[in-house]
C-alpha positions as CSV (number, residue, x, y, z in Angstrom):
1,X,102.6,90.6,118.0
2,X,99.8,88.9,118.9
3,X,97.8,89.9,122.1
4,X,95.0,87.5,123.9
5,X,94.0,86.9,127.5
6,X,94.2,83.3,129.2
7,X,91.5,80.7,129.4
8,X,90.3,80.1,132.4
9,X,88.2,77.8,134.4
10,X,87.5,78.5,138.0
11,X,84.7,76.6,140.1
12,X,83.9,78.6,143.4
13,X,81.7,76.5,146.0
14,X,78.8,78.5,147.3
15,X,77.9,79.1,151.0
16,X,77.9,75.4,152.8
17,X,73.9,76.1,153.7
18,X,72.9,76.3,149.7
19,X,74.6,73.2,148.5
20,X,74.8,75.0,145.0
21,X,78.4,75.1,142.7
22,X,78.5,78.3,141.0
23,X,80.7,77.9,137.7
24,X,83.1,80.8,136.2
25,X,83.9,80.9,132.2
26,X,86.5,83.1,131.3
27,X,86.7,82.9,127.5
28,X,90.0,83.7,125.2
29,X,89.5,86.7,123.4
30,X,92.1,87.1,120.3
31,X,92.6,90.5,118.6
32,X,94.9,90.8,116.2
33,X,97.2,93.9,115.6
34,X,95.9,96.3,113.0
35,X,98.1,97.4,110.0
36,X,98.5,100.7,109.1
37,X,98.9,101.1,105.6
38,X,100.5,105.0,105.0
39,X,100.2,106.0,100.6
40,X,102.2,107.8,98.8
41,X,105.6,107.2,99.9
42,X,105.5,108.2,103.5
43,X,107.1,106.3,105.9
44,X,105.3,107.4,109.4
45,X,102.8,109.2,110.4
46,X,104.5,112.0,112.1
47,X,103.9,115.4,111.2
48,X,102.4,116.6,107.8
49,X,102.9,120.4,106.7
50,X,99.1,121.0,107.2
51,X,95.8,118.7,107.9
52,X,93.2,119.9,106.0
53,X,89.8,118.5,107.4
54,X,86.4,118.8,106.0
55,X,84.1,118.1,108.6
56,X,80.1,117.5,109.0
57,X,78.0,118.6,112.0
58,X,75.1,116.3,110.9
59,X,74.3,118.5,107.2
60,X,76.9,117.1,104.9
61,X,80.4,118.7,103.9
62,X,80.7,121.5,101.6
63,X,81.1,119.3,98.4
64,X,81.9,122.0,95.8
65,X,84.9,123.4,98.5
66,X,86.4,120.0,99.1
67,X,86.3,119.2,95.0
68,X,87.5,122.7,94.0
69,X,90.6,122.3,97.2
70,X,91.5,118.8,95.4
71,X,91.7,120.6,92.2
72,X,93.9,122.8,93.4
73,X,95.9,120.6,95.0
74,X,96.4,118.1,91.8
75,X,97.4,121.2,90.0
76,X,100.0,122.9,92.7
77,X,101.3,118.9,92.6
78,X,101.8,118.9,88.6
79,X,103.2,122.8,89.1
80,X,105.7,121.8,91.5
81,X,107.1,118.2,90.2
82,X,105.5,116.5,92.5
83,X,107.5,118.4,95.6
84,X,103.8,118.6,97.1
85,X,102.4,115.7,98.1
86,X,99.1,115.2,99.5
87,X,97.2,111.6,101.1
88,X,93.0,112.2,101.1
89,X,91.3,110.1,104.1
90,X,87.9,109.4,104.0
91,X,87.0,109.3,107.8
92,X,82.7,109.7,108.1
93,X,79.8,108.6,106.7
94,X,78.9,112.1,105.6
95,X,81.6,112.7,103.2
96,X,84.4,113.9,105.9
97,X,87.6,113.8,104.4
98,X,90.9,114.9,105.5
99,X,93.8,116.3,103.3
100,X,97.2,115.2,104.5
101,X,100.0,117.6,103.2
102,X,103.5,117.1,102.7
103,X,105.8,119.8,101.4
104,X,108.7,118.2,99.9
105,X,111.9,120.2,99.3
106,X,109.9,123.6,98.9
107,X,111.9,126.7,99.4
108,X,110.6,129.0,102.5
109,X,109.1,131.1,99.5
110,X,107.6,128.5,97.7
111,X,105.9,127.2,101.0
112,X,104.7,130.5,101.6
113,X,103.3,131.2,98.0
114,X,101.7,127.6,98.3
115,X,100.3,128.4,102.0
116,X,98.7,131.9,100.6
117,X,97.2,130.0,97.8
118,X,95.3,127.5,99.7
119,X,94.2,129.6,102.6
120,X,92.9,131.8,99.3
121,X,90.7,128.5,98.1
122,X,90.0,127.1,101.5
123,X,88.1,131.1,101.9
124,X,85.5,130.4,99.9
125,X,84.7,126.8,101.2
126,X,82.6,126.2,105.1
127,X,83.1,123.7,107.1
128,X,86.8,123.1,107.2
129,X,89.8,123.2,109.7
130,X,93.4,123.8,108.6
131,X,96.5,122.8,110.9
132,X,99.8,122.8,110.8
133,X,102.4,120.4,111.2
134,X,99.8,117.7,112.5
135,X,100.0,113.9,112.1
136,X,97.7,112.2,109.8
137,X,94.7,110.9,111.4
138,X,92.5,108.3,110.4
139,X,94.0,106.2,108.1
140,X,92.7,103.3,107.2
141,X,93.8,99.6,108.5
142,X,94.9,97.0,105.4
């Protein structure tokens, strides 16, 4: 799909007492549609199990917190067979990365034991939000 705005050319006469022409240039402006490209097998971006975010207010992310979380997340992925699947979205210039979560197939118990276990890592890291059932956000256009 293709969006752009028509080319026109208007002339408007001014007031009879200036004798001036006063010219109007409307140019075409094309934007193409961006792709989304969405890793790791998922089809959509509807809702993930949780959003992890490390964020910045101006100082930086907590580095060790965000590379001991993605530690623990490559090794709950491994431990489960890959039912836990996880897309990491660079979003700011300060290191700002979200975690997108899927749980696939995990019992209500696993989910729970896997939900205990990153609220337990997430404790010791600043500067993060967790949510729940959120889409993923900020995913890069191909």
């Amino acid at each position: 799909m293709l969006f752009s705005c028509k080319s026109l050319h208007r002339t408007t006469e001014a007031p009879e007492n200036s004798g001036t022409q006063l010219t109007i240039k409307e140019e075409r402006i094309t934007t193409p549609p961006a792709k989304v490209s969405v890793r790791v097998g998922v089809k959509d971006t509807l809702s993930f199990a949780y959003l992890v975010s490390f964020y910045s207010p101006g100082d930086g992310i907590d580095a060790q917190g965000a590379q001991a979380f993605e530690a623990f997340l490559q090794h709950e992925q491994k431990e489960s067979a890959e039912k836990i699947s996880y897309i990491r979205v660079p979003w700011g210039r300060e290191g700002e990365r979200d975690y997108c979560i899927r749980l696939n197939g995990l019992s209500d118990t696993e989910a729970t034991a896997f939900a205990e276990a990153m609220n337990k890592v997430l404790r010791q890291a600043q500067k993060v939000n967790v949510l729940k059932d959120q889409p993923c956000r900020y995913l890069k256009p191909e």
